[in-house]
C-alpha positions in Angstrom: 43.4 55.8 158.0 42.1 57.0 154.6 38.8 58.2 155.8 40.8 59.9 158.5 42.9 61.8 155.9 40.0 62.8 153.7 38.2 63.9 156.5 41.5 66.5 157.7 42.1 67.6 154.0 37.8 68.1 153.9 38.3 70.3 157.0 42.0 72.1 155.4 39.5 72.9 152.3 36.8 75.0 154.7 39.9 76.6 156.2 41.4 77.7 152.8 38.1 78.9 151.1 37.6 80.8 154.4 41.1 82.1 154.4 41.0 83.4 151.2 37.4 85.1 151.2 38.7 86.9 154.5 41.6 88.0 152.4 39.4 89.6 149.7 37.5 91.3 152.5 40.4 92.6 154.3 42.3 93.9 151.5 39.0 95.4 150.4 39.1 97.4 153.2 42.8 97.9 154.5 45.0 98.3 151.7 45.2 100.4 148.6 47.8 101.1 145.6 51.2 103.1 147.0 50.0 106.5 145.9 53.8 108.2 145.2 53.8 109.6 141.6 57.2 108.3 140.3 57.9 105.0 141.8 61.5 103.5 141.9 60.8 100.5 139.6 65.0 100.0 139.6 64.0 97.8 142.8 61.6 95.4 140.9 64.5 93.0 139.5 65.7 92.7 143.4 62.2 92.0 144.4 62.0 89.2 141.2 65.3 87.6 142.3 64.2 87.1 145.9 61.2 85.6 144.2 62.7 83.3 142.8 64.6 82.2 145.6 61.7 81.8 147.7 59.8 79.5 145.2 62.7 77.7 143.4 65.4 78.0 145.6 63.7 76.9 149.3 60.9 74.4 147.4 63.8 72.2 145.4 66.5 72.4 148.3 63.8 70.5 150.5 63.2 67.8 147.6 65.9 65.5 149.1 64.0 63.3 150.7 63.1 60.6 148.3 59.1 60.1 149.7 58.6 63.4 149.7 59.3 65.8 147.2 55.7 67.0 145.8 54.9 68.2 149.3 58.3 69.8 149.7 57.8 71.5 146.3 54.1 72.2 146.4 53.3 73.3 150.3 56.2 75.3 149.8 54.4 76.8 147.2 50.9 77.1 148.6 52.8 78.4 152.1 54.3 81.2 150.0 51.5 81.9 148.2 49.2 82.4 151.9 51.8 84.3 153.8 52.4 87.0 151.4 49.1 88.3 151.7 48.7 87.2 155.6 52.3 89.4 156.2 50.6 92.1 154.3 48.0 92.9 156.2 49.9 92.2 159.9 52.8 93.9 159.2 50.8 97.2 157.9 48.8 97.1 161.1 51.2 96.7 163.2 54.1 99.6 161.8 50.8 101.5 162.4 50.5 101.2 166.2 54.1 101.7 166.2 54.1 104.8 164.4 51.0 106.3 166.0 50.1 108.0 163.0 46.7 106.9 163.2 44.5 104.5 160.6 45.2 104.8 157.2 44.8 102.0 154.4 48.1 99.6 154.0 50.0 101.1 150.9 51.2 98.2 148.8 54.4 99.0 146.6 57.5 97.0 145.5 59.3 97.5 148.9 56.0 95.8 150.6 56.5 92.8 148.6 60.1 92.2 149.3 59.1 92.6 153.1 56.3 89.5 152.7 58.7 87.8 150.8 61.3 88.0 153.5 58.6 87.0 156.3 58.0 83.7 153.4 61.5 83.5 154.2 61.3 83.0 157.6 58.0 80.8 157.4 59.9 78.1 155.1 62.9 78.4 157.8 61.0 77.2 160.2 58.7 74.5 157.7 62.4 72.7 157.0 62.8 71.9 160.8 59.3 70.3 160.6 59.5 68.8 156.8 57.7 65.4 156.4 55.8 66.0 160.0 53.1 67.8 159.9 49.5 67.8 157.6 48.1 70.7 155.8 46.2 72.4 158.3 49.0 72.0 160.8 51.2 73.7 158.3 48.5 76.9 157.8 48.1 77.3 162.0 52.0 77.2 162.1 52.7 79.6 159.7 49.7 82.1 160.4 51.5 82.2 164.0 54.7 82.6 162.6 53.6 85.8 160.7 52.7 87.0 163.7 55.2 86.8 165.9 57.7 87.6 163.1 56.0 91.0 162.2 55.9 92.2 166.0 59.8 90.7 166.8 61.1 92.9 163.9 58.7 95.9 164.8 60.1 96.4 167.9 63.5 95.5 166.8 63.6 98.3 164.0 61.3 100.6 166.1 62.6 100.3 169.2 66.0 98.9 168.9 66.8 100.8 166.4 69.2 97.8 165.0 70.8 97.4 161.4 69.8 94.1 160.2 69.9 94.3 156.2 69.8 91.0 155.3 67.6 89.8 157.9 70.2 87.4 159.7 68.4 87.9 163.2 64.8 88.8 162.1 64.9 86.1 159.6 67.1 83.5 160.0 67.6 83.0 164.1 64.1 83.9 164.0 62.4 80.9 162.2 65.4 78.4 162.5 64.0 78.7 166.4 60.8 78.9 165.7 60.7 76.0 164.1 62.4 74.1 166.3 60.4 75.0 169.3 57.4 73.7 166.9 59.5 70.5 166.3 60.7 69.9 169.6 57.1 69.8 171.4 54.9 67.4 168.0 57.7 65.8 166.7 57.8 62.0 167.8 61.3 61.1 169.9 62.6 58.5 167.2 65.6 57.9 165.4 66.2 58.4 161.8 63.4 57.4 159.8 64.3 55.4 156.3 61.5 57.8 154.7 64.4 60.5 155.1 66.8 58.9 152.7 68.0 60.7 149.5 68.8 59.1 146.2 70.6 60.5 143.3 68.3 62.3 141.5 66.6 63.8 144.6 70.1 65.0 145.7 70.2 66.6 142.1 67.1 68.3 142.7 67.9 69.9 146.1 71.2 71.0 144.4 69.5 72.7 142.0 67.5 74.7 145.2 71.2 75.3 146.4 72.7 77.0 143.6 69.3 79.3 142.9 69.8 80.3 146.3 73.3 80.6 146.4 73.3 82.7 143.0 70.6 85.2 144.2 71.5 85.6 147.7 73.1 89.3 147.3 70.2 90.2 145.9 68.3 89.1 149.4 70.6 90.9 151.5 70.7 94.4 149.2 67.0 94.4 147.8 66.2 97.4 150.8 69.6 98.8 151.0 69.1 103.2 151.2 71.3 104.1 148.7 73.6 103.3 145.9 77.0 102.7 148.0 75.3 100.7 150.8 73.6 98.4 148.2 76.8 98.1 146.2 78.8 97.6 149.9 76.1 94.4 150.6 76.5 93.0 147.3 79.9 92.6 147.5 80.1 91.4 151.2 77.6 88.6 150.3 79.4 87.2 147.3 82.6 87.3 148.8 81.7 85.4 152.2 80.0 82.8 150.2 82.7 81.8 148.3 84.9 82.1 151.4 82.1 79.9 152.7 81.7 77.3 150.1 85.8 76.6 149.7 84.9 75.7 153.6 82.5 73.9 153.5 83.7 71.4 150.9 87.4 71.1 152.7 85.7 70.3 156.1 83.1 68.0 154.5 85.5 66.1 153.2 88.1 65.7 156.3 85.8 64.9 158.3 83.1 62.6 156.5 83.2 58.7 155.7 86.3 57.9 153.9 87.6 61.5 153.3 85.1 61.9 150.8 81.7 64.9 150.2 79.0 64.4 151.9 76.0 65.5 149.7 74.0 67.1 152.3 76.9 69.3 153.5 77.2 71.2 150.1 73.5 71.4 149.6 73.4 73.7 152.9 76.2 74.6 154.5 77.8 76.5 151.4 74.6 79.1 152.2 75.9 79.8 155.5 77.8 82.1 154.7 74.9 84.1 153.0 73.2 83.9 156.3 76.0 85.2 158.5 76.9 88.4 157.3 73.4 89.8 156.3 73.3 92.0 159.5 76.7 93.1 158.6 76.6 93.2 155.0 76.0 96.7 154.7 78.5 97.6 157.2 81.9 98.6 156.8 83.8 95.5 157.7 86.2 95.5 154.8 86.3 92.7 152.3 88.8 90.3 154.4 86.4 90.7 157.0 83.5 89.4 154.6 85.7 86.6 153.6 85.9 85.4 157.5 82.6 85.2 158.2 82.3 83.1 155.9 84.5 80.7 156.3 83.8 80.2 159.6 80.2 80.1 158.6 81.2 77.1 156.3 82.8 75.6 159.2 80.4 75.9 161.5 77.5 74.7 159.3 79.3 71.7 158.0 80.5 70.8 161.4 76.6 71.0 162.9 75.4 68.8 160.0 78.6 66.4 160.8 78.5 66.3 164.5 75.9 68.8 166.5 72.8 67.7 164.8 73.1 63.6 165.5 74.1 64.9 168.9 71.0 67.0 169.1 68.9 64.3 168.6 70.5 61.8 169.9 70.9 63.8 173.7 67.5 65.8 173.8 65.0 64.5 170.9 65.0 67.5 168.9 64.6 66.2 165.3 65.1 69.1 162.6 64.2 67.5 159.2 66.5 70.1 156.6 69.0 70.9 159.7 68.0 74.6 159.8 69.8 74.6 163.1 73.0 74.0 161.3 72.5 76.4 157.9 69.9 79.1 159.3 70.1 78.7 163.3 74.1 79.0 164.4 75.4 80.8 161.6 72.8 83.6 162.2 73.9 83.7 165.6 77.1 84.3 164.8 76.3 86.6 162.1 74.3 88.3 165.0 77.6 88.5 167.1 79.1 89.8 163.9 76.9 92.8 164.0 77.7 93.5 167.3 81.4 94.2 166.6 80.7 95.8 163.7 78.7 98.4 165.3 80.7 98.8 168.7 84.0 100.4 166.0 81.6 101.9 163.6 82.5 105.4 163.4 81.8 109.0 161.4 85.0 108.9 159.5 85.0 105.2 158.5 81.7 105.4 156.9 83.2 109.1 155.3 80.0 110.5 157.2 76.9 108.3 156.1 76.9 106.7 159.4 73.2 107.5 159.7 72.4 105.3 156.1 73.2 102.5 158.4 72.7 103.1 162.0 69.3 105.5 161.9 69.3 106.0 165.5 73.2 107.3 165.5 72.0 110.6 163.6 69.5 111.6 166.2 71.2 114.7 168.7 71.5 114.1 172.2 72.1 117.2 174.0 74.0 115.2 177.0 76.5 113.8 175.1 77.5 116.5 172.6 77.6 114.1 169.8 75.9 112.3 167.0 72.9 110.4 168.0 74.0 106.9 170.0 77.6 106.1 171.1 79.2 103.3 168.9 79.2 100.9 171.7 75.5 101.8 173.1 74.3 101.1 169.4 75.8 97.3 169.9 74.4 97.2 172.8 71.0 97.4 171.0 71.6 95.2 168.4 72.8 92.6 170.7 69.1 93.2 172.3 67.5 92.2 168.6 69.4 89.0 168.6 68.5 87.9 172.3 64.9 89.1 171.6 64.8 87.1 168.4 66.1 84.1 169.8 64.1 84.4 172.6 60.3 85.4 170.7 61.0 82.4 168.6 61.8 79.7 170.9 58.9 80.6 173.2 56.4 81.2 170.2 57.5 78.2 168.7 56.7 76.0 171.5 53.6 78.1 172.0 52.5 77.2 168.7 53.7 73.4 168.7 51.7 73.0 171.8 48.3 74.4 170.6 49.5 71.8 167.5 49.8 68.7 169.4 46.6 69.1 171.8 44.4 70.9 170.0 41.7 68.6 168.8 40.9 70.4 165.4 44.3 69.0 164.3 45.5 65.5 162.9 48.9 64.3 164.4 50.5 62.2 161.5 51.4 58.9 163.0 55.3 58.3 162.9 54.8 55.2 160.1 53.4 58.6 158.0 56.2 60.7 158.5 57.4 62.0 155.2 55.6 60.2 153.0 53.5 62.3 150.0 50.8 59.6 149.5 49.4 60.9 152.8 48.5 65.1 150.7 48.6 63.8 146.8 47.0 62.0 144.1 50.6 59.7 143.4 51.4 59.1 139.6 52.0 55.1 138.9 55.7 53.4 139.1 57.5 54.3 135.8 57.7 50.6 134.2 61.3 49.4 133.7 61.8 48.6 130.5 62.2 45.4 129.2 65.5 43.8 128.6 66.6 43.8 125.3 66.4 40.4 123.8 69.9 40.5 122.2 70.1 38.1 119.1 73.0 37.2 117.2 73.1 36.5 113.4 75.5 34.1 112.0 
């Protein structure tokens, strides 16, 4: 087995030196400095905050596991790290054959970075369902499809669709919660829990410490790219007040419904971010703050519920393991904050939003001589963003298992064996056992 590893990590080293000199050449040649004169630089402590969340907040909540927390720390690093500049370059190329403006070099500004940060986003989504299962080069091939697939699913959802989607709850979260488990579904082996998967204390700490970085910075996720002052100040508030609604749910339901009415660690850990997830496409919306409040609590529920009851079932019924239970924090809330998003737009109207319907709903402002009105009927624009939602469900389930296939069966990859399943000795150089200390020899004087 050890010659087999070195020989996949000799092969992820080619890869990587490859992957980066293409990088240098392609940014070479593709991209260049944003070229506007006075730059909004108010938007660089949104862009810092997301950061943050991406490399502290996602790389410690996956630290649970008690085998496995360099690789859940450090390939959530080096992931990041690739897909910014991968997302870069895709995404440019792609909002160009949308726009049909012809070739120009990709322009890289502040707002370009939140974007690759929010496609990182996605990408770690999806690496939580598949945490502990997969080696390094598996990891790279799964998230340079994800990128992919990502960048086109949201072209043609803000392109075409035309649908509101601030905080990313559809193009994000549904999107690589399914994508992920598609990938997880088709290489992951059909067992039941492995031992490897068990927390202790002071991995439970560190995962918590993921949670409340997330949890802190999660309005800034959802407003970093809001249009104006109002609409960012509108998001703000509706994130922070659906996940507190959210975390006072999670913690009641956790606690009626787990082993001797007590908290369940992994409940708080995730499903007190659920809330987060849910009303990103409606954050910026006018759905007053009560409204906030219930989508998240019935986030909270949900998510706790899915950790509680869905997931075991899940495996149990049809094999579909799902290491970090994105399907629970990332997968149903953003379905429901999908269907949120839907009635939100179906009542949205000129005087609610006192006439800055547009800021939120760019294809409402557009005439249409047939109707005698503003741009799209209320209902016609939830029609469309019902659309996003099915199409990102459906681009991710379908790339997912795409890409788990080419995974399993392609011979350039190594399938871990189950016995390697999150285990960290497999990727790192381990440090040696701390030595207990010796027991004090206690000694009494007379």
């Amino acid at each position: 087995m050890g010659e087999k590893v070195f020989l996949q990590n000799r092969n992820y080293q080619i890869w990587s030196i490859f992957f980066q000199g293409l990088m240098i050449l392609f940014f070479g040649l593709f991209t260049r400095y944003d070229s506007e004169k006075n730059p909004d630089r108010a938007i660089y402590p949104f862009f810092q905050d997301v950061h943050v969340m991406m490399f502290i907040g996602f790389g410690y909540l996956m630290t649970f596991m008690r085998q496995n927390a360099f690789s859940s720390v450090g390939f959530t690093f080096l992931i990041g790290a690739q897909v910014i500049q991968w997302c870069i370059l895709v995404r440019g190329f792609i909002e160009q054959a949308f726009h049909s403006e012809g070739y120009h070099k990709i322009p890289i500004d502040i707002p370009t970075l939140i974007n690759a940060d929010y496609c990182v986003a996605s990408v770690l989504i999806a690496y939580g369902a598949v945490l502990g299962k997969v080696d390094m080069g598996q990891l790279s091939f799964m998230s340079f499809m994800h990128v992919m697939f990502y960048c086109v699913n949201e072209a043609i959802c803000v392109n075409e669709f035309q649908s509101s989607d601030i905080g990313g709850t559809m193009y994000i979260h549904v999107f690589g919660a399914y994508f992920g488990l598609g990938v997880s579904f088709v290489i992951s082996h059909k067992e039941k829990r492995h031992d490897k998967q068990n927390s202790t204390y002071l991995t439970d700490i560190f995962a918590m410490i993921g949670t409340i970085f997330l949890w802190m910075y999660w309005p800034s996720f959802n407003s970093a790219l809001a249009n104006e002052p109002s609409q960012q100040i509108r998001t703000i508030v509706n994130t922070l007040l659906s996940l507190c609604a959210c975390c006072v749910m999670s913690f009641t339901i956790s606690m009626t419904f787990r082993h001797n009415g007590k908290l369940d660690m992994i409940d708080i850990q995730n499903a007190t971010l659920a809330g987060g997830v849910a009303v990103g496409t409606c954050a910026n919306m006018m759905i007053d703050p009560w409204g906030a409040l219930l989508i998240g609590s019935v986030a909270g529920v949900l998510s706790t519920v899915g950790f509680i009851f869905i997931q075991p079932f899940l495996e149990k019924k049809l094999g579909l393991h799902d290491t970090c239970g994105v399907h629970n924090l990332h997968g149903m809330p953003g379905l429901l904050g999908g269907v949120a998003g839907v009635i939100a737009a179906s009542v949205a109207t000129w005087d609610k939003y006192d006439g800055n319907l547009a800021d939120v709903f760019p294809a409402r402002s557009e005439t249409e001589q047939e109707h005698g009105e503003h741009g799209r009927s209320a209902s016609r624009q939830a029609w469309f963003q019902l659309a996003a939602l099915l199409l990102s469900f459906g681009m991710a389930i379908s790339g997912g298992l795409l890409t788990g296939l080419a995974m399993r069966f392609s011979k350039i990859f190594r399938n871990l064996d189950q016995q390697d399943y999150y285990d960290d000795d497999q990727f790192w150089n381990m440090p040696p056992e701390n030595p207990k200390p010796k027991e004090l020899e206690m000694t009494s004087t007379v």
